[in-house]
LODREN-364801 format. One line per field, with one value per residue: residue number from 1; residue in three letters; z, x, y of N, C-alpha, C in turn. Coordinates in Angstrom, 3 decimals. Layout:
BEGIN
num [NUM; ...];
residuo [ALA; ...];
n.z [Z; ...];
n.x [X; ...];
n.y [Y; ...];
ca.z [Z; ...];
ca.x [X; ...];
ca.y [Y; ...];
c.z [Z; ...];
c.x [X; ...];
c.y [Y; ...];
This chain:
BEGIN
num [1; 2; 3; 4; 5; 6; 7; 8; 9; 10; 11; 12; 13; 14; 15; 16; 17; 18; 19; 20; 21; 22; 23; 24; 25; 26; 27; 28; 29; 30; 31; 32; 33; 34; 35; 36; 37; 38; 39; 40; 41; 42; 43; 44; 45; 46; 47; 48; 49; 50; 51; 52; 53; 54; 55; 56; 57; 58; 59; 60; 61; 62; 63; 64; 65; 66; 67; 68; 69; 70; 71; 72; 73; 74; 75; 76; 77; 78; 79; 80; 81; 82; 83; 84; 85; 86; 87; 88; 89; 90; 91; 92; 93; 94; 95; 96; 97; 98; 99; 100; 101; 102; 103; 104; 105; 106; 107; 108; 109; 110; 111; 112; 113; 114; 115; 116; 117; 118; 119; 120; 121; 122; 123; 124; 125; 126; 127; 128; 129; 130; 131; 132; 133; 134; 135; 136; 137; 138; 139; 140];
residuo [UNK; UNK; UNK; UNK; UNK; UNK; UNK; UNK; UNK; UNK; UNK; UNK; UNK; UNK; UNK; UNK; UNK; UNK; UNK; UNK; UNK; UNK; UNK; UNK; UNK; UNK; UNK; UNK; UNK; UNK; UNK; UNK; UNK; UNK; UNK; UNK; UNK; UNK; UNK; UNK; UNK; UNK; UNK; UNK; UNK; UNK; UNK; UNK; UNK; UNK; UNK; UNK; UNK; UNK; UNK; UNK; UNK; UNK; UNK; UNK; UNK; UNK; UNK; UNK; UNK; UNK; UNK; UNK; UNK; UNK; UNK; UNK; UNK; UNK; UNK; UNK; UNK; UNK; UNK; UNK; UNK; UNK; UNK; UNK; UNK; UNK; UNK; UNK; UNK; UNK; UNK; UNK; UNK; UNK; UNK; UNK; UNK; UNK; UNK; UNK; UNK; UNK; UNK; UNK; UNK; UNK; UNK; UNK; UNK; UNK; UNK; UNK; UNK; UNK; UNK; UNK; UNK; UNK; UNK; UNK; UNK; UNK; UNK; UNK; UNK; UNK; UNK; UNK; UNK; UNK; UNK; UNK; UNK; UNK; UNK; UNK; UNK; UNK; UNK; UNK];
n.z [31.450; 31.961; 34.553; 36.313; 35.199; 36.193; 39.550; 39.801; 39.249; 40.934; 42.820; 42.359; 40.355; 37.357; 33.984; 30.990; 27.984; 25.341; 23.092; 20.729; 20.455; 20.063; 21.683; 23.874; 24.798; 25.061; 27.221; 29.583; 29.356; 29.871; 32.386; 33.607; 32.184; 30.166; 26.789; 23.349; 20.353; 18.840; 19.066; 18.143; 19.285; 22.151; 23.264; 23.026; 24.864; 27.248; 30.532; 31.104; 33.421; 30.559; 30.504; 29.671; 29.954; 29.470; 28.537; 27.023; 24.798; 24.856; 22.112; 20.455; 21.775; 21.515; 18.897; 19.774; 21.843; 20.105; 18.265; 20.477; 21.615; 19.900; 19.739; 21.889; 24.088; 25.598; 28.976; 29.490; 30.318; 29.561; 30.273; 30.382; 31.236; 30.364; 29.884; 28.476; 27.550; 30.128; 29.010; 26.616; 27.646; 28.784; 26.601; 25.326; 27.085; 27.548; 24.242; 24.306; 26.348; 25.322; 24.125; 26.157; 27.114; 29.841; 30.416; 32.452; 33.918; 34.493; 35.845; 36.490; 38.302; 39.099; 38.307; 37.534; 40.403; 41.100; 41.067; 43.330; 45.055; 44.596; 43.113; 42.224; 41.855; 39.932; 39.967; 37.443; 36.605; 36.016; 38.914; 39.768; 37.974; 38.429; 41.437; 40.481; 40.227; 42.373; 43.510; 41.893; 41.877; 44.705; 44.851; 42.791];
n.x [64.982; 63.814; 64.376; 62.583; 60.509; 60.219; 60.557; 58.432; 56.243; 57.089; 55.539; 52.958; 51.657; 50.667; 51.859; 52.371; 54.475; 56.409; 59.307; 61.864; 63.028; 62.561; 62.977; 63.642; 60.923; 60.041; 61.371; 60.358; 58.023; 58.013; 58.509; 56.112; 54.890; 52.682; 52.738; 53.576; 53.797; 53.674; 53.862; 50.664; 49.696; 50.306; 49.958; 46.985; 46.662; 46.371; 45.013; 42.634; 42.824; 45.406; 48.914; 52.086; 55.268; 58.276; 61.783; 63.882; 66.984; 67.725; 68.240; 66.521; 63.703; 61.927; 60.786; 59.544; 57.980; 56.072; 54.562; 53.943; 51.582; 49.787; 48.489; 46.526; 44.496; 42.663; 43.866; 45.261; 48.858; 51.826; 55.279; 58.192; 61.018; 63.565; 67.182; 66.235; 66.822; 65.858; 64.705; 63.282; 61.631; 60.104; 59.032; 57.643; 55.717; 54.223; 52.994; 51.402; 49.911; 48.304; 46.548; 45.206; 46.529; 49.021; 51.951; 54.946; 58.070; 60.521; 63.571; 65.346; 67.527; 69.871; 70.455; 71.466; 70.852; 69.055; 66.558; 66.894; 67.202; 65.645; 64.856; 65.770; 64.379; 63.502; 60.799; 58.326; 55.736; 52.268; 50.470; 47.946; 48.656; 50.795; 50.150; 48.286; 50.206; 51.355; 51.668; 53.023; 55.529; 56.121; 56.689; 59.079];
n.y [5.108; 3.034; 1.280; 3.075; 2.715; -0.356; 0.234; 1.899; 0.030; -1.983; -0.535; -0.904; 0.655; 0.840; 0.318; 1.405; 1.313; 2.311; 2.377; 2.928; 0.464; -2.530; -4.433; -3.235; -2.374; -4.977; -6.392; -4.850; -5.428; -8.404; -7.862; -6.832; -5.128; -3.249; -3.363; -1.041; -1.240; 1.210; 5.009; 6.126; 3.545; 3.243; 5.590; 5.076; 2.997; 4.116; 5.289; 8.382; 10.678; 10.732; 10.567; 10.848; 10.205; 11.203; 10.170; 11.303; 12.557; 15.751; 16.791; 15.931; 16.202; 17.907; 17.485; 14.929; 15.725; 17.152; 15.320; 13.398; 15.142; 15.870; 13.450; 13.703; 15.005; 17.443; 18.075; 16.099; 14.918; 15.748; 14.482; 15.809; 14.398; 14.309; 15.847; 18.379; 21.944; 24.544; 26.824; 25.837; 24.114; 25.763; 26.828; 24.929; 24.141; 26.543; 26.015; 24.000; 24.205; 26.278; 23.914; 22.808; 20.785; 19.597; 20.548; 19.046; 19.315; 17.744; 17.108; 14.411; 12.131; 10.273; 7.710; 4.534; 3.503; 4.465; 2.574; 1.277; 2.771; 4.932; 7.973; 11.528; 14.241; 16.924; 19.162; 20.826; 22.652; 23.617; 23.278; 21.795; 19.422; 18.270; 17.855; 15.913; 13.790; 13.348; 10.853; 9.124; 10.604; 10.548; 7.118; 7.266];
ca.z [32.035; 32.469; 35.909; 36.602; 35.143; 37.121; 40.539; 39.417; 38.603; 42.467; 43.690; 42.266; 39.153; 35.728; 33.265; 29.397; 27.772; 24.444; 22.483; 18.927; 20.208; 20.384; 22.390; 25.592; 25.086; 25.538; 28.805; 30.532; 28.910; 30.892; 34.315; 33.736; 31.390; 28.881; 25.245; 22.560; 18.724; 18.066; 19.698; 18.436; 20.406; 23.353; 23.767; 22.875; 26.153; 28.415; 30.783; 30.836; 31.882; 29.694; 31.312; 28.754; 30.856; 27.742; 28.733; 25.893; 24.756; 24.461; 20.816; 19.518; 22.739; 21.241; 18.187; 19.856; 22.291; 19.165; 18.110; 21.207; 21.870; 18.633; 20.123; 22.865; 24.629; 27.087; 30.869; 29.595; 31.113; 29.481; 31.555; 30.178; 32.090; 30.028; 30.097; 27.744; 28.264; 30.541; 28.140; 25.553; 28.443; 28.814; 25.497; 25.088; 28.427; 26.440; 23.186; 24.843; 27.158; 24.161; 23.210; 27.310; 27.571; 30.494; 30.852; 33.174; 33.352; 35.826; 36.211; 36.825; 38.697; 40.255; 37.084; 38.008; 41.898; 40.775; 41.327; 44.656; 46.115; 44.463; 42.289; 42.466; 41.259; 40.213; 39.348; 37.763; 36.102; 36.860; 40.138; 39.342; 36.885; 39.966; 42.417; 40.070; 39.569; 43.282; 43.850; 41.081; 42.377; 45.935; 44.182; 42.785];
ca.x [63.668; 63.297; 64.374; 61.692; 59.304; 60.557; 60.225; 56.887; 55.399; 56.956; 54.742; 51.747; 51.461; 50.218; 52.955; 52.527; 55.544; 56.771; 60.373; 61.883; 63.706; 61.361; 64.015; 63.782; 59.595; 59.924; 61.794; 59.943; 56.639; 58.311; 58.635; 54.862; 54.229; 52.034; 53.879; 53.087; 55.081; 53.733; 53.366; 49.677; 49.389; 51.098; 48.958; 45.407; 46.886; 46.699; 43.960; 42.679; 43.525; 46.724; 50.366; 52.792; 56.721; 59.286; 62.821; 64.741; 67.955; 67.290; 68.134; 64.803; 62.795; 60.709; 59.998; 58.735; 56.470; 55.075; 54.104; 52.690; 50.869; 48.842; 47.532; 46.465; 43.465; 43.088; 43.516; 46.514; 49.848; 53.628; 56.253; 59.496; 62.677; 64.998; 67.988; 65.972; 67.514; 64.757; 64.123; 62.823; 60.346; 59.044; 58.189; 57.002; 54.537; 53.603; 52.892; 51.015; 48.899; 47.015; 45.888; 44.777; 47.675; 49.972; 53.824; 55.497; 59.466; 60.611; 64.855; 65.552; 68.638; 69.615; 71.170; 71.245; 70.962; 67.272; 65.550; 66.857; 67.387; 64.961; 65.440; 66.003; 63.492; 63.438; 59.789; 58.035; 54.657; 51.011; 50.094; 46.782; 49.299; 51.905; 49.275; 47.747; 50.828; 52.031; 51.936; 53.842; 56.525; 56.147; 56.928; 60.240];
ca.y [5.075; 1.343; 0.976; 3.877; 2.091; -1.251; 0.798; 2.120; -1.013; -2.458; -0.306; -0.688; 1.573; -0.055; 1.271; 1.510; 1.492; 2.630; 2.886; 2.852; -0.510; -3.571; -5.407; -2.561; -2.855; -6.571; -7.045; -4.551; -6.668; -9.832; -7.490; -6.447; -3.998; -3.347; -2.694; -0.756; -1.242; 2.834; 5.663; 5.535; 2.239; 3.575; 6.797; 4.701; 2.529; 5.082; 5.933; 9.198; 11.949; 10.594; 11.042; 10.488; 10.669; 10.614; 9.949; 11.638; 13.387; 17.094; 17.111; 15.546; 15.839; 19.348; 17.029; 14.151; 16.462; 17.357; 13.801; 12.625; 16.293; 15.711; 12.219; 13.925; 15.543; 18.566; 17.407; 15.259; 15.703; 15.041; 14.740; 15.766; 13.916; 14.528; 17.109; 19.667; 23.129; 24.480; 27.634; 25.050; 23.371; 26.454; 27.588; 23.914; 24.298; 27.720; 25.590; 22.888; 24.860; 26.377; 23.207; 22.690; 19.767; 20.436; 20.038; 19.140; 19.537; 17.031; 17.024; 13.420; 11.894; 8.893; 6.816; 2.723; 3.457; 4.712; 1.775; 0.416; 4.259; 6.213; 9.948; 12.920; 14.651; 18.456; 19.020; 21.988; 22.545; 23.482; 22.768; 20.531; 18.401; 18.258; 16.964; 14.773; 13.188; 13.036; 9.287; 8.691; 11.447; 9.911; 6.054; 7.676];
c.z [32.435; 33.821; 36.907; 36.449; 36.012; 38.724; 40.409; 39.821; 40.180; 43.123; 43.625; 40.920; 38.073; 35.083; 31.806; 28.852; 25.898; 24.058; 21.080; 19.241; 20.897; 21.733; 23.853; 25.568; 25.828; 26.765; 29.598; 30.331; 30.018; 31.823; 34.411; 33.027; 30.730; 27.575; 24.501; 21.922; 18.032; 19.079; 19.964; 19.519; 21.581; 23.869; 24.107; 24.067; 27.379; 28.912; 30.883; 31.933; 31.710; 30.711; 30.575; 29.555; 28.944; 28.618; 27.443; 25.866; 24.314; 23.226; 20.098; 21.218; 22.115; 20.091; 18.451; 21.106; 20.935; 18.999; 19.090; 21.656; 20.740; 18.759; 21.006; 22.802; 26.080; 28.337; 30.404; 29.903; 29.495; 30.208; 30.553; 31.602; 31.932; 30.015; 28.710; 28.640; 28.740; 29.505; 27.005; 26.540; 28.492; 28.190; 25.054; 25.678; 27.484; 25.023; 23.751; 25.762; 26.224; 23.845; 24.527; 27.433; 28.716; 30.637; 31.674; 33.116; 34.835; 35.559; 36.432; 36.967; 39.491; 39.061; 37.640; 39.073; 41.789; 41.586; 42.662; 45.699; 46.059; 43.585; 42.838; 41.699; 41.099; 39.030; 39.020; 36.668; 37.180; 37.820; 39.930; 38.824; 38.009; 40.792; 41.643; 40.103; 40.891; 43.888; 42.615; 41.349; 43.503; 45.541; 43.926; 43.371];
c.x [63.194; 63.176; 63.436; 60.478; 59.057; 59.646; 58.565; 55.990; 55.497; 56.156; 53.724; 50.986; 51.724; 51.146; 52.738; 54.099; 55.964; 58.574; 61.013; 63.035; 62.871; 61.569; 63.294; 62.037; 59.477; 60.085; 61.021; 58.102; 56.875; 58.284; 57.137; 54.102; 53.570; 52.848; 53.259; 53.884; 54.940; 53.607; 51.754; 49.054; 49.379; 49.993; 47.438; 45.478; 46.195; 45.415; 44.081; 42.096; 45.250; 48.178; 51.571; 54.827; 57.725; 60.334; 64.144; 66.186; 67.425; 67.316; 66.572; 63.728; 61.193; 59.953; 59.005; 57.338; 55.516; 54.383; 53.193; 51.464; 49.718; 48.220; 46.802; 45.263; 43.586; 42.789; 44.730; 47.552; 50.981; 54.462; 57.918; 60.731; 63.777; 65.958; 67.430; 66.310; 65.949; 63.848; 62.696; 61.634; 59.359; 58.441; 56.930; 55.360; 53.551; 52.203; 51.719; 49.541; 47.701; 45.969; 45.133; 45.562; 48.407; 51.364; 53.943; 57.002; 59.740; 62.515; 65.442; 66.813; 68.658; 70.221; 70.720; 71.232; 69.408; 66.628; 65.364; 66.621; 66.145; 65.323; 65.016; 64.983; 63.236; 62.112; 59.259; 57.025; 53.502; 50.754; 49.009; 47.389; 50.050; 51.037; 49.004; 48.831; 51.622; 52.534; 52.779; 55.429; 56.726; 57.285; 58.115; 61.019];
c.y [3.684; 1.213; 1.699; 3.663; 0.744; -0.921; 1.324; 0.851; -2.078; -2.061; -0.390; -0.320; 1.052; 1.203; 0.787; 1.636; 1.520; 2.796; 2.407; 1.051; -1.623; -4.443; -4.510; -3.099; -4.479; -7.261; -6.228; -4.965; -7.925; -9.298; -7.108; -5.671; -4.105; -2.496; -2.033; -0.694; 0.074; 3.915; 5.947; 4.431; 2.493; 4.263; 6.148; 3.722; 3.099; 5.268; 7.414; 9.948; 11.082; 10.981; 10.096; 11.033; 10.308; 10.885; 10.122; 12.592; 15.045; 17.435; 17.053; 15.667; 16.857; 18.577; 15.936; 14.343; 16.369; 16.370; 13.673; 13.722; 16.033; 14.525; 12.385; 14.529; 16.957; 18.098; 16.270; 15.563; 14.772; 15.362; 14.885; 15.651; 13.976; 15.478; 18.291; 20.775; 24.010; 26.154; 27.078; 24.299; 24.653; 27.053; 25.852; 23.707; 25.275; 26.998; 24.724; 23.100; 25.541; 25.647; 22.392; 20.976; 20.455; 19.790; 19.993; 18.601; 18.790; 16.581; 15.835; 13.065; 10.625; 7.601; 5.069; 2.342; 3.515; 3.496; 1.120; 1.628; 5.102; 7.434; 10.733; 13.490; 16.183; 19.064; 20.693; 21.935; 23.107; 22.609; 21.562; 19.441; 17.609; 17.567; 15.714; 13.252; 12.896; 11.469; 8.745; 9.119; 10.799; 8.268; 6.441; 8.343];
């Protein structure tokens, strides 16, 4: 997700940035970012409405929805990017929507070409979330 945040941040778009390795926070602190050392931190960053993108392995991705879902407010978005099996996005969306959060399941492609080319992007969620979030989609 770095180089996504990189490209982001060329264009315009203030980027928060969070991860369990201080080191990745840091350099993308020197390209512009703003850091956070918790997820707390991270989330209380964020303007609102909230848009939390996680860049995870599908193993732990359902646990760390959980986490940042519970920092959260209704009218906030998460963006899952990572290869979760899309069954699991959509019980997640399910899960999430109760609590008037919305998912969005976004497919991401484009590896270390990303940043100079652009991604691939295979997006899917509430429409309102989807718009809101078009200039960011546009940017990648």
């Amino acid at each position: 997700g770095a180089n996504m945040v990189r490209r982001l941040m060329r264009d315009g778009h203030e980027c928060v940035v969070y991860d369990i390795n201080p080191a990745s926070v840091a350099a993308l602190v020197t390209d512009g970012a703003s850091g956070a050392a918790s997820m707390e931190e991270f989330v209380g960053k964020l303007a609102k409405p909230r848009c939390v993108w996680l860049m995870l392995p599908a193993a732990i991705t359902g646990r760390i929805i959980d986490q940042v879902a519970a920092l959260m407010e209704p009218g906030d978005i998460v963006i899952d990017g990572g290869n979760s099996y899309y069954h699991d996005a959509v019980d997640q969306a399910a899960k999430l929507a109760g609590k008037g959060i919305h998912l969005v399941d976004v497919g991401t492609s484009g590896g270390v070409w990303g940043l100079e080319r652009g991604y691939c992007l295979m997006i899917g969620g509430p429409d309102v979330a989807v718009q809101h979030l078009g200039s960011i989609f546009a940017t990648l």
